[in-house]
C-alpha positions in Angstrom: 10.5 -30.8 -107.6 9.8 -34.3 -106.8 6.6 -33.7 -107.4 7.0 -32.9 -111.0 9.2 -35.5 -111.2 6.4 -38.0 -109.9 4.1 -36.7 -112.4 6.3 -36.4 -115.3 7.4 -40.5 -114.5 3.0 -41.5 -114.7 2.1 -39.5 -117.4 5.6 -41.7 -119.3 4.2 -44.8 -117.6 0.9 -44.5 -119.0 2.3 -43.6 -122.6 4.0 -46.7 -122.3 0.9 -49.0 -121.5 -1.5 -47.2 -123.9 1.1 -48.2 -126.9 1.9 -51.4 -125.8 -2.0 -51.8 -125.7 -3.3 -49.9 -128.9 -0.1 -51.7 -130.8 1.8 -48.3 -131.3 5.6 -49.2 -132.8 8.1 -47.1 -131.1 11.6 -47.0 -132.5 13.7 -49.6 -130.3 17.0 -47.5 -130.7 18.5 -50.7 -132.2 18.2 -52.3 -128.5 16.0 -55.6 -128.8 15.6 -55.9 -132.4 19.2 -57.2 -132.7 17.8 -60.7 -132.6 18.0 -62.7 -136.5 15.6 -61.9 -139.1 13.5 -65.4 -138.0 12.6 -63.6 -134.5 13.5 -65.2 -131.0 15.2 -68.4 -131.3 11.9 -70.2 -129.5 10.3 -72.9 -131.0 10.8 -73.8 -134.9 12.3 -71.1 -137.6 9.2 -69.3 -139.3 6.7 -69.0 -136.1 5.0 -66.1 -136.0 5.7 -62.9 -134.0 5.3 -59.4 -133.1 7.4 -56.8 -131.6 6.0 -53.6 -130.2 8.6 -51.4 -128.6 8.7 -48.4 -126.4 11.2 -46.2 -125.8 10.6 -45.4 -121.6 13.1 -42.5 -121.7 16.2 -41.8 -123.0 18.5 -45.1 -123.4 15.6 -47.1 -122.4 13.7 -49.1 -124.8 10.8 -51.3 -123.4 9.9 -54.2 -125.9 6.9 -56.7 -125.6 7.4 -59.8 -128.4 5.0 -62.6 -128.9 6.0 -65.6 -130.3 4.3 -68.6 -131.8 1.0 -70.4 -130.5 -0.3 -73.3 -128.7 1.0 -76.9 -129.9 -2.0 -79.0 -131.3 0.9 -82.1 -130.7 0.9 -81.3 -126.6 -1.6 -82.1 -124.1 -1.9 -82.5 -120.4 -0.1 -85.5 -118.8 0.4 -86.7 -115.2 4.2 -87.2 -114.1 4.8 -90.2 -111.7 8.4 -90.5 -111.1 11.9 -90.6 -112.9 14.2 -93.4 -112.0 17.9 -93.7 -112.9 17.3 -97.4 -114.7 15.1 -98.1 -117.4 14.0 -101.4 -115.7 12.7 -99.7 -112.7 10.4 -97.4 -115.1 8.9 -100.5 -116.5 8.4 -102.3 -113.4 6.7 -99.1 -112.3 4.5 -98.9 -115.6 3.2 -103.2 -114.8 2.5 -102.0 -111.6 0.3 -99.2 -112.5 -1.2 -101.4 -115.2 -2.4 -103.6 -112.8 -4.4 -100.5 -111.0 -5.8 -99.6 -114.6 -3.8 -97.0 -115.4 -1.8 -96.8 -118.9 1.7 -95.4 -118.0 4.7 -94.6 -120.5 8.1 -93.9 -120.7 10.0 -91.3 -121.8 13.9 -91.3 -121.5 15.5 -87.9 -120.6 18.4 -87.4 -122.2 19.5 -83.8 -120.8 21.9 -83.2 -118.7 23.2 -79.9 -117.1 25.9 -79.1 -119.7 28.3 -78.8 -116.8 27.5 -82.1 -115.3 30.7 -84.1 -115.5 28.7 -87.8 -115.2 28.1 -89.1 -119.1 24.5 -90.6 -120.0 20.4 -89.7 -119.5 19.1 -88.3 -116.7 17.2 -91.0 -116.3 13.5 -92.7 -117.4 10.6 -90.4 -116.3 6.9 -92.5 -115.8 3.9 -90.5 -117.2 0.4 -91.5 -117.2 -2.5 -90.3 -119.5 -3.5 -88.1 -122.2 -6.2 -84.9 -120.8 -7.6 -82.2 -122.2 -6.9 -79.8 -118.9 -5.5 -79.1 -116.1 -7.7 -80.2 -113.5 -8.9 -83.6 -115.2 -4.8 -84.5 -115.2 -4.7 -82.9 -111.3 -7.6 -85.3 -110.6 -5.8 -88.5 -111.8 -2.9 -87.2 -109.7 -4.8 -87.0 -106.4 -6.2 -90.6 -107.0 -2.7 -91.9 -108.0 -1.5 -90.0 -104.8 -3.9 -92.0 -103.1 -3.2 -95.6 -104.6 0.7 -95.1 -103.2 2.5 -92.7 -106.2 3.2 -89.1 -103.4 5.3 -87.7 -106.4 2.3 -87.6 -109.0 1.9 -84.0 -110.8 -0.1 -82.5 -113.8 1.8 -80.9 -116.0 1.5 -79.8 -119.8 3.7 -81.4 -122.5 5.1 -77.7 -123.9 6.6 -77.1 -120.2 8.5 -80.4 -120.8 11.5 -78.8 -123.1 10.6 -80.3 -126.0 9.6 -79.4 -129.3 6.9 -76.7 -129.6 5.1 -74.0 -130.7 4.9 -72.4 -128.0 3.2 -69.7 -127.0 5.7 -67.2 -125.8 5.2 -64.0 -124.0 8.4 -62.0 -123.3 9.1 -58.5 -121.7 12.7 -57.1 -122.5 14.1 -53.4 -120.9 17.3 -52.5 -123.1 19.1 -49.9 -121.2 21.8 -48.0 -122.5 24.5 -47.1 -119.8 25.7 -45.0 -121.7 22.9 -42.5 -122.5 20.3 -43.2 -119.6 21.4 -41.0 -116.4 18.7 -42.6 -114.1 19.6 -45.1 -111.5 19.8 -48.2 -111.3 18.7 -50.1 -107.6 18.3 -53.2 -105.7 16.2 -52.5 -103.1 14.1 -55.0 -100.5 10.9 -55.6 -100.1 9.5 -53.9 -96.7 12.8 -52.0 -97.1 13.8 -54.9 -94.4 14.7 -57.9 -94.7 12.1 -60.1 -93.1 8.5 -60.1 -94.9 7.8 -60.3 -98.3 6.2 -57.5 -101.0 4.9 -57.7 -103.7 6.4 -56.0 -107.1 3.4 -53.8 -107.8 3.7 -52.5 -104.0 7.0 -51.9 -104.0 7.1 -49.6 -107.4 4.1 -47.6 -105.8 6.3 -46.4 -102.8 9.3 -45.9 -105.1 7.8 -44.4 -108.1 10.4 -45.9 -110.3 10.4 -46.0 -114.3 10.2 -49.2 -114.3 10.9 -52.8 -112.1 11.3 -56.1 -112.3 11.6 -59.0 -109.3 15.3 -59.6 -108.3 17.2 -63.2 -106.5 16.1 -65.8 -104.7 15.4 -65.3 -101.3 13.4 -67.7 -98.3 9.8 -68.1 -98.4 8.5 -70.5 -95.6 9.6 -70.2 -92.0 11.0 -73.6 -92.0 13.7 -72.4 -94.5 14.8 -69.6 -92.4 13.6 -65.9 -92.0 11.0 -65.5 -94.8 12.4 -62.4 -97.1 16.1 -63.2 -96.6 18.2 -62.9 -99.7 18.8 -66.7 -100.6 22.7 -65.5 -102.1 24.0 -62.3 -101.8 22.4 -58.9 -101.4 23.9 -55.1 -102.0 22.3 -52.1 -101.7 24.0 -48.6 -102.1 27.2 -50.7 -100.7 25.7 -52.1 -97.7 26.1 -56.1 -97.8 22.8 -57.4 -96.4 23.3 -61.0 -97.2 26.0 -63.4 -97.7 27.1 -65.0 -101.0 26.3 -68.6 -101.8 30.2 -70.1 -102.6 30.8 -68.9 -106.4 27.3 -68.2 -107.3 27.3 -66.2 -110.3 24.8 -62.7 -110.0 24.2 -59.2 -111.0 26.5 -56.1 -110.0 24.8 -52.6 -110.7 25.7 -49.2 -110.2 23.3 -46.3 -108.9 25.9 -43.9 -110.3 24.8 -42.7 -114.1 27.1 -44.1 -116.9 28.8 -46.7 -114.6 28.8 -50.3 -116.8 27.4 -53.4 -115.0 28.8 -56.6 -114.7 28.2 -60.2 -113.9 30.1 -62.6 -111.6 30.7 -64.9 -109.6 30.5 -64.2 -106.3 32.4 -65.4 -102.6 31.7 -63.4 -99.3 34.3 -64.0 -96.7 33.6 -62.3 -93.3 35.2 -62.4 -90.1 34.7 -61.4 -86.8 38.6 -60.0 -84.5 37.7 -59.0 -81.3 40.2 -56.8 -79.2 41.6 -59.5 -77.2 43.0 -61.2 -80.5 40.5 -63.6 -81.0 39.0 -64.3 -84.2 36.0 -66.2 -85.9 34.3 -66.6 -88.8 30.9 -64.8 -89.3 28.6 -67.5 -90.7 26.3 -65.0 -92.1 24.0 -62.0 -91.9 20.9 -60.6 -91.2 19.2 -64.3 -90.9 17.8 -67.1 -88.5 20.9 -68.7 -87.1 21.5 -72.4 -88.3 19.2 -72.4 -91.4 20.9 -71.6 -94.5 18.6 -71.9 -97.6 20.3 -72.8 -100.8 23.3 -74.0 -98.8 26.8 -72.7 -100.1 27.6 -71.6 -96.7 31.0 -71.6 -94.5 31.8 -73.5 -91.1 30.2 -76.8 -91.3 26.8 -76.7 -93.1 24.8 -80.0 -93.0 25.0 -82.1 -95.4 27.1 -79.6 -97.5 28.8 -76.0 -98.1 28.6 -76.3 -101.7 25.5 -74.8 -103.5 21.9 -76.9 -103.5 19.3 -74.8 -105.0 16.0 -74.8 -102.6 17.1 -76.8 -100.5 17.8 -75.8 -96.7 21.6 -77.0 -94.8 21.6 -76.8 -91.2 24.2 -75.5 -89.0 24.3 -75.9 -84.5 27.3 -73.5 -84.2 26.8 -70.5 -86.0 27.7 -66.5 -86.0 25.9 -64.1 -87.5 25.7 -60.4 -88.1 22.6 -58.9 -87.7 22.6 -54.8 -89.2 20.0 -52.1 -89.0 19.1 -53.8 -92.6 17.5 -56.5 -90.3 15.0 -54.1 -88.8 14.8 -53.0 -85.3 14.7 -56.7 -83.5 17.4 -59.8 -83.7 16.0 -63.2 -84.3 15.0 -64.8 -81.2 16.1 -67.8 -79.7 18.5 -70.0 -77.4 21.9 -68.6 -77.5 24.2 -65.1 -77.1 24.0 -61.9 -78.5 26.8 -58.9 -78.4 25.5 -55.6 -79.3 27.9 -53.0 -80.7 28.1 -50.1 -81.1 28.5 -47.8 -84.3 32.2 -48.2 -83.3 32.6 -51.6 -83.2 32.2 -51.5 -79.1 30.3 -54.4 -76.7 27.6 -52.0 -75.0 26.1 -55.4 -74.1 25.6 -58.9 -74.0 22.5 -60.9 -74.2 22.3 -64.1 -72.6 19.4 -65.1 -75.2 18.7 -64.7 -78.8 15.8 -61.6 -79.8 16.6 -58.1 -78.5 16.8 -54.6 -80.6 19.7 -53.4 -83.0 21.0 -50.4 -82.8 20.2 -47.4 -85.2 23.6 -47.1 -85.8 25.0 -50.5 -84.4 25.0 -54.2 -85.3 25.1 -57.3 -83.1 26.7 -60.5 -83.3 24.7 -63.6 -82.2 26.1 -66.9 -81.6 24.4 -70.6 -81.5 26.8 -73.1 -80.3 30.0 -72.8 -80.6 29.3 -69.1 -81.9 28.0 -68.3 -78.0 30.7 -70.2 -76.4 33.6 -67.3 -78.6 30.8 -64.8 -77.5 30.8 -65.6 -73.7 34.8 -64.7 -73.9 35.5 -62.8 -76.2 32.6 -59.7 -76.0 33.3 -58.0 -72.8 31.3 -55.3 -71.8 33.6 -52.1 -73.3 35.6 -54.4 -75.9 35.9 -53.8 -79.4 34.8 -56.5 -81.8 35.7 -55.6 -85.6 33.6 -57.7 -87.9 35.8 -57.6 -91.5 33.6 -57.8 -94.8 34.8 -59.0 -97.9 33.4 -59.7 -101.5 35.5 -61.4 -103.4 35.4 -62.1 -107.5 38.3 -65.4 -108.6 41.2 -63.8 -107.0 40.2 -60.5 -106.6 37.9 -58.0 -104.8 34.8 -56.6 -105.2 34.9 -53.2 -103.0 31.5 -52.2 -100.8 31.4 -49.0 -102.2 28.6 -46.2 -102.1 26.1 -46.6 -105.1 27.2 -50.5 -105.4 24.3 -53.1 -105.8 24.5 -56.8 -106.2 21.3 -58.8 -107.1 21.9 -62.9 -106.1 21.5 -65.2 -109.1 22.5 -68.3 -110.8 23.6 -70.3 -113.0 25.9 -68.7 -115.4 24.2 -68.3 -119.0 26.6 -66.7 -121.6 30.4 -66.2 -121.4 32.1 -64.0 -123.6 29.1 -64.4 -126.1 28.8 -67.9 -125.8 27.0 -69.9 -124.0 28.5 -71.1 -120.9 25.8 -72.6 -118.1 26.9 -73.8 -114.7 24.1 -75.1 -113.5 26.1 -78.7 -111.9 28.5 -76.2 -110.1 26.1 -73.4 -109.2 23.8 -76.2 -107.3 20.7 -76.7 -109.0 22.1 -80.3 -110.2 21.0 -82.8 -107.0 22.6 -85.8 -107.1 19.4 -87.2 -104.5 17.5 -85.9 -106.5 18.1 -86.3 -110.5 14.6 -84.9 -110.8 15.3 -81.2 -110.1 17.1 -80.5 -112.5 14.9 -81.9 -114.8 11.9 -79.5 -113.0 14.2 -76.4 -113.0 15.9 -77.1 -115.6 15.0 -78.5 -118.7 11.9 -77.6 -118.8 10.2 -74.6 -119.1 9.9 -72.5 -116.8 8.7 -68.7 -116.3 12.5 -66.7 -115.7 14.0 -64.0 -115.0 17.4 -63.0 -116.6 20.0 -60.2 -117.0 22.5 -59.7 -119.8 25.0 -56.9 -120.7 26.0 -56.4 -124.3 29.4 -55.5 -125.9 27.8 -52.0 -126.2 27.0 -51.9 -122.4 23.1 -52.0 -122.8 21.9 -53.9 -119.7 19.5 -55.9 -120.7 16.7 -57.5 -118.5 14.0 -59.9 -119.6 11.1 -61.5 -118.5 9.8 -64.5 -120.2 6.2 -65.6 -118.6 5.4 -69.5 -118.3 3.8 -72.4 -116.7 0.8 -70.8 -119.3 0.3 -73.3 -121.9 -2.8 -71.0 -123.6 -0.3 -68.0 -123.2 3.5 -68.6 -122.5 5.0 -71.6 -121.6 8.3 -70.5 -120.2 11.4 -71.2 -121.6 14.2 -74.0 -120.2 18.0 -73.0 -119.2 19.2 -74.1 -122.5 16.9 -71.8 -124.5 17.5 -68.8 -122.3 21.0 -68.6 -123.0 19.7 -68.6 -126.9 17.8 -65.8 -126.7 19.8 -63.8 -124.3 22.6 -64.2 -127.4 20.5 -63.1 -130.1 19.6 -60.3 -128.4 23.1 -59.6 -128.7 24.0 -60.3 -124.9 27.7 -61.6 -124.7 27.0 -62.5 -120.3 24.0 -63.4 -118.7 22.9 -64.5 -115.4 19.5 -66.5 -115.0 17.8 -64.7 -111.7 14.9 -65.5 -109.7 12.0 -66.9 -111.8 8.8 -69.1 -111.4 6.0 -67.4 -109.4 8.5 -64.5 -108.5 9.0 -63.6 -112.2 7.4 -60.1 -112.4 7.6 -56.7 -114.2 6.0 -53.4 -114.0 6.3 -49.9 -116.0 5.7 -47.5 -113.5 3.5 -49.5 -110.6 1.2 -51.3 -113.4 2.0 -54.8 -113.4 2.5 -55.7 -117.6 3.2 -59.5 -117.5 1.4 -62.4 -116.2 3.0 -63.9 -113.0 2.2 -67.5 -113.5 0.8 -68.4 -109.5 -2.4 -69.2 -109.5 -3.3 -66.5 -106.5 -1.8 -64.2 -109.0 1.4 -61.4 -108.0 4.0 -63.4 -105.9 5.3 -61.2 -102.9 8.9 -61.2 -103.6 12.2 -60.4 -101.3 13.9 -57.4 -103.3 13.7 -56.2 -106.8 15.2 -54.1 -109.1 14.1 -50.3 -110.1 15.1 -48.2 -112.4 14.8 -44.7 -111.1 14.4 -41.5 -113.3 17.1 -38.7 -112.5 16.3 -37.1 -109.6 
């Protein structure tokens, strides 16, 4: 039977590609062509575009659009740096007039919305005027080399401006209530640690149809590459702590069941039998690095949110599950291994030994090993309480849940509502980030649900300025409302931003060494 299944899901799949590809117009069941009679609201009223819709399978409606064509006004540019005072650009610009090279100004007025602080970003230094890529990379590398470390290439579409465009964008409108397929999170490497890439992980899953899910770690120095940067679900299992009061995407495996977006608080604890009691820092990840930040118990230099960047933490306790594969994280410190019951069948003087098939264990840095040391005996029960909590309620690990991390907050009860000051991707260090993630274009990832329940999930390719240049916070919450999406969530985009129908890879990931291996994504499984 699964089998047929198998077979009936490619032949669909290549359906799909052969009438995206020949320009074959499938009726959308009224999914994505919600959006106003002047198309996506990218660029200027009156761009060109084309729509060509498939419907996958019953309640789900695959739709390619493209949208408007290169800017003859934009051109490659070199940035230098953005400073908070006008005065400080300018002495920057003499400076760099004195080595031969013709800087500019441009003031950057944005702001995240939620930002409480009044005024511009600040006054961003560019150099030049080039004609590609590499000619502007080369005048970076020598402007590296005469003392600027900061200096870029980029492309004036990316910079949130005015354009053209181009824009490439893939949408999946799912209807809740009439597609009886599934709907799951799942890692890449099925573990945590190691990375996969999209394509690899629809060919051992078969699915309909994928797309990449949260953030998660890449380099070593972060943490354990593949861990869930935010929270992580699958069928009910939590894998991977929230980030305080980020906002992300709950799912349902179960047929029918509506999905929902919030924001999200884990709040786990660790009550051994003797009475004592500590927090559980976090799970299934390398002790004392916490990428993203938003942790509990002391985090370095904060426990609110920073987007990619990594806190620090000396003392920590974390829960390591069967999730984490079959080996703890090794290093200085204790380890308590339990039992399926909750019971100490050990204790490890050092970090790095296996995990129970049917058992978890606790490891401690710090102050975590010091609890450990007298509170694990050998034969003692150690309960380690797990809760997800939404505002003042909570979220219940049941079977068939599934959480994918996000952030920020895009639409609110059909308006546009972005948190991106609260949900960390506003640095105070560092005004320029937001300006990078933020304001300007970028490829991204999002998810939306209608007042209908459709889900909708939509890919916008960028960092392409001869195919799709990406779109900025701002104009993601614009098109996720005239799509007719009254939430949204912005997940995991750049590089990561991939989709698939079937296993074949139908967008254009915008790293240069092409598909980005990715920590977990999101499938959506025929009916079995």
């Amino acid at each position: 039977m699964m089998g047929m299944v198998r077979r009936r899901h490619l032949v669909m799949a290549v359906v799909a590609a052969v009438a995206l590809s020949a320009g074959l117009m499938v009726p959308a069941g009224g999914g994505p062509a919600r959006s106003s009679p002047e198309g996506l609201p990218l660029g200027p009223p009156g761009l060109e575009e084309t729509r060509r819709s498939t419907e996958l399978a019953p309640g789900v409606v695959h739709t390619l659009i493209r949208r408007g064509h290169p800017d003859p006004d934009d051109f490659f540019t070199v940035d230098i740096a953005l400073f908070p005072r006008r005065a400080a650009a300018e002495s920057t610009v003499r400076a760099l007039h004195r080595l031969g090279y013709a800087g500019r100004i441009e003031r950057i007025e944005g702001r995240a919305p939620d930002d409480p602080r009044p005024g511009p970003t600040g006054y961003l230094v560019q150099v030049g005027r080039f004609s590609s890529q590499d000619r502007a990379d080369a005048v970076a590398e020598r402007l590296i080399a005469d003392g600027y470390p900061d200096a870029a290439g980029t492309h004036t579409s990316l910079d949130g401006g005015p354009t053209s465009g181009p824009w490439v964008v893939n949408i999946f409108d799912i209807d809740l209530r009439r597609w009886d397929g599934a709907l799951k999170p799942v890692l890449g490497t099925d573990i945590v640690p190691g990375l996969e890439r999209l394509t690899d992980i629809a060919g051992r899953f078969d699915p309909l149809a994928a797309i990449n899910g949260g953030y998660f770690v890449i380099e070593p120095v972060d943490g354990t590459p593949g861990d869930l940067a935010g929270i992580g679900v699958e069928d009910g299992r939590l894998i991977s702590e929230a980030l305080d009061g980020r906002t992300s995407l709950l799912l349902s495996e179960d047929p029918g069941d509506v999905a929902a977006i919030k924001a999200l608080r884990t709040r786990l604890r660790a009550i051994s039998a003797d009475g004592g009691g500590r927090l559980v820092d976090g799970l299934n990840r390398r002790p004392g690095l916490i990428r993203s930040c938003g942790g509990v118990g002391g985090d370095i230099p904060t426990q609110r949110p920073k987007h990619d960047f990594t806190c620090t933490d000396g003392s920590e306790l974390i829960l390591f599950t069967p999730d984490f594969g079959a080996r703890t994280d090794s290093g200085p410190g204790v380890e308590a291994v339990l039992d399926a019951t909750g019971r100490v069948t050990a204790l490890r003087n050092e970090r790095g030994g296996s995990i129970p098939e049917h058992g978890s264990v606790l490891a401690g840095t710090g102050a975590g090993a010091r609890w450990l040391r007298h509170h694990s005996a050998i034969g003692q029960r150690i309960r380690v309480l797990e809760r997800v909590l939404a505002g003042s309620g909570r979220v219940p690990l049941r079977d068939g849940l599934g959480i994918i991390n996000g952030g920020p907050r895009l639409l609110n009860h059909g308006r546009a509502h972005i948190t991106a000051f609260r949900e960390g991707f506003v640095h105070r260090d560092d005004p320029f980030f937001y300006v990078a993630f933020g304001l300007r274009r970028n490829p991204r990832t999002i998810a939306g649900i209608t007042a209908d329940h459709h889900l909708l999930l939509v890919a916008i390719d960028g960092r392409q300025p001869d195919w799709s240049v990406g779109a900025s916070f701002v104009e993601e919450a614009r098109v996720m409302r005239s799509l007719g999406a009254v939430t949204s969530v912005n997940l995991d985009g750049g590089g990561s931003t991939t989709v698939t129908i079937g296993d074949n890879l139908v967008n254009r990931p915008s790293d240069e060494e092409g598909e980005r291996p990715i920590g977990d994504a999101l499938l959506l499984l025929p009916p079995q």
